[in-house]
C-alpha positions in Angstrom: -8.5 -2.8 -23.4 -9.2 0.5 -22.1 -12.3 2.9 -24.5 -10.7 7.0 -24.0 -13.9 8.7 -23.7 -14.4 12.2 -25.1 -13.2 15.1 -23.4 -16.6 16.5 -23.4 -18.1 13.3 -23.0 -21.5 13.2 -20.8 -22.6 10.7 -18.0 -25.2 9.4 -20.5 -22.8 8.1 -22.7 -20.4 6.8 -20.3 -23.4 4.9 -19.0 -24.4 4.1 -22.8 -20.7 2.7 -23.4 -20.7 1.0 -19.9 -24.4 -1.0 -20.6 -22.8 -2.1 -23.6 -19.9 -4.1 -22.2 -22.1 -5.6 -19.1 -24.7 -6.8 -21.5 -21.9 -9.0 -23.1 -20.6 -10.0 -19.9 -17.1 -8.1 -19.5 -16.0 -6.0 -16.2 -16.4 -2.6 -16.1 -13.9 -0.1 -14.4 -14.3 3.4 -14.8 -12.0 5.9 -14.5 -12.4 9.8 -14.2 -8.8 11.7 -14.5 -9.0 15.4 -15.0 -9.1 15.5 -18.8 -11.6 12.7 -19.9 -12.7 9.4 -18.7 -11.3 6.3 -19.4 -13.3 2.8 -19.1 -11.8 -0.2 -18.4 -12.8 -3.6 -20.5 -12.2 -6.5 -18.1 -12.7 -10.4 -20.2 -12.7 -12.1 -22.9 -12.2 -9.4 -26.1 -13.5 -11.6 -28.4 -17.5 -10.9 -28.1 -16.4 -7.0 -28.9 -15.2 -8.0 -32.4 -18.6 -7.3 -34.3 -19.6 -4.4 -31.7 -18.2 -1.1 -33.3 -17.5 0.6 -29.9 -15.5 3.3 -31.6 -18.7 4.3 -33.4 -20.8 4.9 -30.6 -21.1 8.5 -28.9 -18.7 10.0 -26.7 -15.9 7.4 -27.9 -12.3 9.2 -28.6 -11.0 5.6 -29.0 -9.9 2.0 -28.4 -6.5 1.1 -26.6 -5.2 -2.1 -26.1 -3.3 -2.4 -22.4 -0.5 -4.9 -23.1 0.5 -5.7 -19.4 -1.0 -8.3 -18.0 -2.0 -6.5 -15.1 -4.6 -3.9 -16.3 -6.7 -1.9 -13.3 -3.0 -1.1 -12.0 -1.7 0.1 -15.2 -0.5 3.3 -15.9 -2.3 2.8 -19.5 -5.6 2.7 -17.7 -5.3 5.5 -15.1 -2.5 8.1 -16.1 -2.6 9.8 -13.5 -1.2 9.3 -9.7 -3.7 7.5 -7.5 -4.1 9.3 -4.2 -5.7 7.1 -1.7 -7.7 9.3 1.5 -7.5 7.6 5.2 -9.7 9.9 6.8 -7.7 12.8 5.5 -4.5 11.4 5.6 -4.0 11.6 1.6 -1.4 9.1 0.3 0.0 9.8 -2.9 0.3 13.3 -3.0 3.1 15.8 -2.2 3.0 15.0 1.6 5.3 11.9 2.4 3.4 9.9 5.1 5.4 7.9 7.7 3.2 4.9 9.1 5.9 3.7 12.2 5.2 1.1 15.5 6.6 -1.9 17.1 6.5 -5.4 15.2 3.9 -6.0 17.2 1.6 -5.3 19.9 2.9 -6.7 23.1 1.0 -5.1 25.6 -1.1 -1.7 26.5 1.9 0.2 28.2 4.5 -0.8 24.9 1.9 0.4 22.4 0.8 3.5 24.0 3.8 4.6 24.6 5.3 4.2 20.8 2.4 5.7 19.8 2.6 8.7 21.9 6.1 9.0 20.9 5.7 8.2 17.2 2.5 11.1 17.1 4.8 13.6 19.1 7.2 13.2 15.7 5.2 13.3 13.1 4.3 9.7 12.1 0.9 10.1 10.7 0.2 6.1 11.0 0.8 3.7 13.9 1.7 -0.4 12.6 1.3 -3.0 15.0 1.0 -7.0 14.5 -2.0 -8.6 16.5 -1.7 -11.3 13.6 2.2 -12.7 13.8 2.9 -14.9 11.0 6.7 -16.6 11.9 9.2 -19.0 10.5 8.9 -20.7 13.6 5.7 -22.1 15.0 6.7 -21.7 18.8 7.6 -17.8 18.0 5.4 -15.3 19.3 2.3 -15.0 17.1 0.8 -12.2 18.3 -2.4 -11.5 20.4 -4.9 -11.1 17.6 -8.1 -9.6 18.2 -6.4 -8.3 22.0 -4.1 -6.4 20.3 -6.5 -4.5 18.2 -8.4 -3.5 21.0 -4.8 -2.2 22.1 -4.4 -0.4 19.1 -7.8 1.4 18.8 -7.4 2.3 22.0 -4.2 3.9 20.9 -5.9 5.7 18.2 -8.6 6.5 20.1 -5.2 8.0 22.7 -3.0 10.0 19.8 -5.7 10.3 16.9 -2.9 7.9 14.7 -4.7 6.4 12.1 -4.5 2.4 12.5 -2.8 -0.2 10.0 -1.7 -4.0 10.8 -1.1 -7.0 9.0 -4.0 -9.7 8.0 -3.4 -13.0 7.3 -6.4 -15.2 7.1 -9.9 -14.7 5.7 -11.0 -14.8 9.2 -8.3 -12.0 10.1 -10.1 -9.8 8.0 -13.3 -10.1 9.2 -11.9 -9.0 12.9 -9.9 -6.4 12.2 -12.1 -4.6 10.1 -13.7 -3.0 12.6 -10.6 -2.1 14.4 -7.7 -1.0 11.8 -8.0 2.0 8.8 -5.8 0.3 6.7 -5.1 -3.3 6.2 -1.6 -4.9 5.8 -1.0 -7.7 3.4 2.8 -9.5 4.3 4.8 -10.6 2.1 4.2 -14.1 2.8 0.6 -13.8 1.4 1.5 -12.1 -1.7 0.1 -14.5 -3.9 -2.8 -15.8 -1.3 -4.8 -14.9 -4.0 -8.1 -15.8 -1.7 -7.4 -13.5 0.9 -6.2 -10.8 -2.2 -9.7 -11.1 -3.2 -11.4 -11.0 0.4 -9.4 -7.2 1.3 -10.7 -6.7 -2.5 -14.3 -7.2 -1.6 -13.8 -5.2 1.7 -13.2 -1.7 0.1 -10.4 -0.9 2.9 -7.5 0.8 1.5 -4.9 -2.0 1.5 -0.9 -2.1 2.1 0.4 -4.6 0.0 3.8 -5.6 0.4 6.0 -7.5 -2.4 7.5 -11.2 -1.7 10.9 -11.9 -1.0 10.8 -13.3 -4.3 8.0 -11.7 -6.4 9.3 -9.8 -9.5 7.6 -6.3 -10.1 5.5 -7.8 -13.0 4.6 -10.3 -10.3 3.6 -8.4 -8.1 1.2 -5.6 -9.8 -0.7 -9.0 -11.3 -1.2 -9.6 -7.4 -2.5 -6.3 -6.7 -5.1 -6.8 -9.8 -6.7 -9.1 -7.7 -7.3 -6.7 -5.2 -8.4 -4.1 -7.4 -10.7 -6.4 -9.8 -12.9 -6.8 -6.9 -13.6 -3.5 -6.7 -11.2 -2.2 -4.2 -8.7 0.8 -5.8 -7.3 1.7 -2.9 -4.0 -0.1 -2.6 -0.9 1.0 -1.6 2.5 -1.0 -3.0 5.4 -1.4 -0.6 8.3 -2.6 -1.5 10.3 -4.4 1.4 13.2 -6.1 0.0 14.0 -8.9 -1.8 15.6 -12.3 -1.4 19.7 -12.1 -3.2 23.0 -13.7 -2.5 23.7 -10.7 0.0 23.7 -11.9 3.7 25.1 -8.3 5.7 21.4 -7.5 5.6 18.5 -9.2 6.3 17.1 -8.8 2.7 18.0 -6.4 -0.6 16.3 -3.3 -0.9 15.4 -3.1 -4.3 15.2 0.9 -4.4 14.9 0.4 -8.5 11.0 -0.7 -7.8 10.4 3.2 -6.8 10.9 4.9 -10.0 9.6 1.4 -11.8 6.1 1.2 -10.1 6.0 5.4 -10.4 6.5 4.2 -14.4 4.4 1.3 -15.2 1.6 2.2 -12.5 -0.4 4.7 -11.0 -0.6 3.0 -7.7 1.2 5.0 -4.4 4.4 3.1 -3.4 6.2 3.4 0.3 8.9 1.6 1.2 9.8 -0.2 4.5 13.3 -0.1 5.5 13.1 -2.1 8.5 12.6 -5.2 7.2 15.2 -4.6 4.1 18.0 -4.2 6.1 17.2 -6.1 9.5 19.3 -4.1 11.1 18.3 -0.5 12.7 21.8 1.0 12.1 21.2 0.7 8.2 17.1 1.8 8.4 17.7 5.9 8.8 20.3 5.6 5.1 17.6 3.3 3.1 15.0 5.5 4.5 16.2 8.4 3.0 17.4 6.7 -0.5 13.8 5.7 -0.7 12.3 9.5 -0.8 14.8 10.5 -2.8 13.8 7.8 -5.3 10.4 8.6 -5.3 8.6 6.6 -2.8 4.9 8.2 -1.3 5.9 7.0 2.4 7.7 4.8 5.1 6.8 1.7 7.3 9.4 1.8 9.7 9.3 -0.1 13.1 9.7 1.8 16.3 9.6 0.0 20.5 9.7 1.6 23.1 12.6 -0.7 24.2 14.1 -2.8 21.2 16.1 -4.9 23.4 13.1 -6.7 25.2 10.8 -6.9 22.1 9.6 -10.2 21.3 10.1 -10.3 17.7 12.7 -8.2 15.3 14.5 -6.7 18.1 17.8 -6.1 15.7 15.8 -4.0 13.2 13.9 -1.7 15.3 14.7 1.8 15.9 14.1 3.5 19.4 11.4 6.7 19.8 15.1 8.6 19.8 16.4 7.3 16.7 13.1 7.7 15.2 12.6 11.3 15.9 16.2 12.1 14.1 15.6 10.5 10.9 12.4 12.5 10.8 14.2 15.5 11.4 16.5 14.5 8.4 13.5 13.9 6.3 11.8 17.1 6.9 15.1 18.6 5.8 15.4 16.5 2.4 11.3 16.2 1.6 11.6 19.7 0.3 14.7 19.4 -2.0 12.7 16.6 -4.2 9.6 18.6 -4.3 7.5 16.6 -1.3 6.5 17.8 1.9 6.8 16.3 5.6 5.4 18.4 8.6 8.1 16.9 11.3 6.6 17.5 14.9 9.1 16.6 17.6 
C-alpha cells in the first residue's frame, strides 16, 4: 500500500504519518516526486485496519499496489528514477554507454580499452576481476588484482568503474574499488547477496536470468531496494529460447515493459544477447530505439587473444562506429549521446 500525501503537505506530517506505521512495526519508504509525496507501507496490512490513516493530516489517500513487487513499482514512484554516479546521471535524457573487456586480464589490456573506450565517449569502463564460468578450469578472473587494475584505470581516463560481484565476500572488496556494482545473471535470485549490495547503498546493475520472467525479476530487485538501497539499474541481457544462431534471445519487449510497470532505469547489454560481435552494433541500436537508459557492451583491445567471450567482443574500431551511429539516432527518439572519437 502506498498513503498519497497532500500536495501541500509539510515535513511534520510526513513525519506524523511515518511514526505511525513504525510504531506498528511496518517499513517505511518515502518518496518525494515533484508534485507530492508518496509513503510506502512495507508488512503485514492487517494491524492498519482499525488505524484511520486517511483521517490524519496531510493524507490525500490510500492506494493499494497490486504487484508483488512494491519499492520498484511504477504505483509507488511515478516518476523516472535517475540514479547519479558522481555526475554521471542515469536515467535521464543522456544515454550512457558503460563498455570494457569481459574481464581484466592484465594492466596493458585494461588501460588500453579504457583509453580507447574514454576517447569515444563511453562514460563507464566494465571489467570482471570476479569470473563466474560454466566450467571450473575456465579463467576466473583475478579478483581483488584486477580492481587495483581498474582503479588505476579510472584513476588513468577519469571512467567511472563497474564490475560484477558474486559473493558476499566479493562485495566487501570491491567496494572500495568499483562505483557501481554488477549483479550477473547467475545470481539473480541469490537473494543473500541481493540483500548484502542492498545494505551497501552502491548503485547496483542488476542483470535479468536467462530464465527470469520480468515479474521475476523486479521481485528480485525489491530485495535490493527493501534494504534501503534505490539505486538500481535493470539490464536486460537476453533470455534462454529454442533459438541457437545466437548465444541468447534479446528480449527488446522488457524495454518498453520495465519503462511501464517501473520507474527503475533500464540498459541493455547486447554482447551477451547475441554472443556474436557481428550482431551487437544492430541490437544495440534496437535497444535505444526501444527505450533503453544505456548499453553494456564489451570491448578488448584484441578479441582474438581474450581469455573469455572472444566471439562476442567488439574491437576499440568497431566500438567507436556504433557510437558514431548512436550519436546520429539518440537525437531522433528524443535522448542525447555526446560521441567523442
Amino acid at each position: 500500500m502506498i498513503i498519497v500525501m497532500k500536495k501541500d503537505s509539510t515535513e511534520k506530517e510526513i513525519q506524523e504519518v511515518s511514526n505511525v506505521l513504525i510504531s506498528l512495526g511496518l517499513g517505511v519508504h518515502v518518496s518525494e516526486g515533484k508534485e507530492r509525496t508518496i509513503i510506502g507501507v512495507i508488512g503485514d496490512k492487517r494491524v492498519l485496519n482499525d488505524v484511520p490513516l486517511e483521517l490524519m493530516s496531510g493524507v490525500e489517500k490510500l492506494v493499494p499496489i497490486m504487484e508483488s513487487y512494491k519499492l520498484a513499482s511504477k504505483t509507488f514512484k511515478p516518476e523516472p528514477s535517475i540514479i547519479d554516479v558522481n555526475g554521471v546521471r542515469i536515467g535521464g535524457k543522456e544515454l550512457v554507454i558503460m563498455a570494457g573487456p569481459c574481464a581484466v586480464e592484465n594492466r596493458e589490456q585494461i588501460l588500453e580499452a579504457a583509453t580507447k573506450i574514454k576517447k569515444t565517449g563511453a562514460q563507464f569502463l566494465r571489467g570482471g576481476a570476479f569470473k563466474p564460468r560454466t566450467s571450473p578450469y575456465a579463467f576466473q578472473g583475478l579478483e581483488e588484482e584486477g580492481l587495483k587494475l581498474l582503479k588505476e584505470a579510472k584513476e588513468a581516463t577519469g571512467l567511472q568503474i563497474i564490475s560484477e560481484v558474486t559473493s558476499e565476500r566479493a562485495v566487501e572488496i570491491a567496494d572500495k574499488y568499483v562505483d557501481v556494482f554488477q549483479i550477473g545473471a547467475r545470481n539473480v535470485q541469490n537473494f543473500q547477496l541481493l540483500k548484502e549490495v542492498g545494505r551497501s547503498k552502491k548503485p547496483v546493475l542488476f542483470k535479468r536470468g536467462p530464465s527470469t520472467t520480468i515479474d521475476e525479476w523486479l521481485n528480485a530487485a525489491e530485495y535490493i531496494i527493501s534494504e534501503g538501497n534505490y539505486n538500481v539499474i535493470l539490464c536486460e541481457r537476453g533470455i534462454r529460447t529454442f533459438e541457437t544462431a545466437t548465444r541468447n534471445t534479446l528480449d527488446i519487449s522488457a524495454v518498453p515493459v520495465v519503462k511501464n510497470t517501473s520507474h527503475l532505469p533500464i540498459f541493455v547489454d547486447p554482447s551477451h544477447a547475441a554472443g556474436k560481435a557481428k550482431y551487437v552494433p544492430s541490437l544495440s541500436m534496437a535497444a535505444i530505439a526501444a527505450g533503453a537508459d544505456g548499453l553494456i557492451i564489451e570491448v578488448h583491445p584484441n578479441p582474438k587473444c581474450a581469455l573469455s567471450d572472444a566471439a562476442q567482443q567488439l574491437t576499440p574500431e568497431s566500438f567507436d562506429s556504433l557510437c558514431k551511429d548512436i550519436s546520429k539516432i539518440a537525437p531522433i527518439i528524443g535522448r542525447e549521446f555526446h560521441y567523442a572519437g
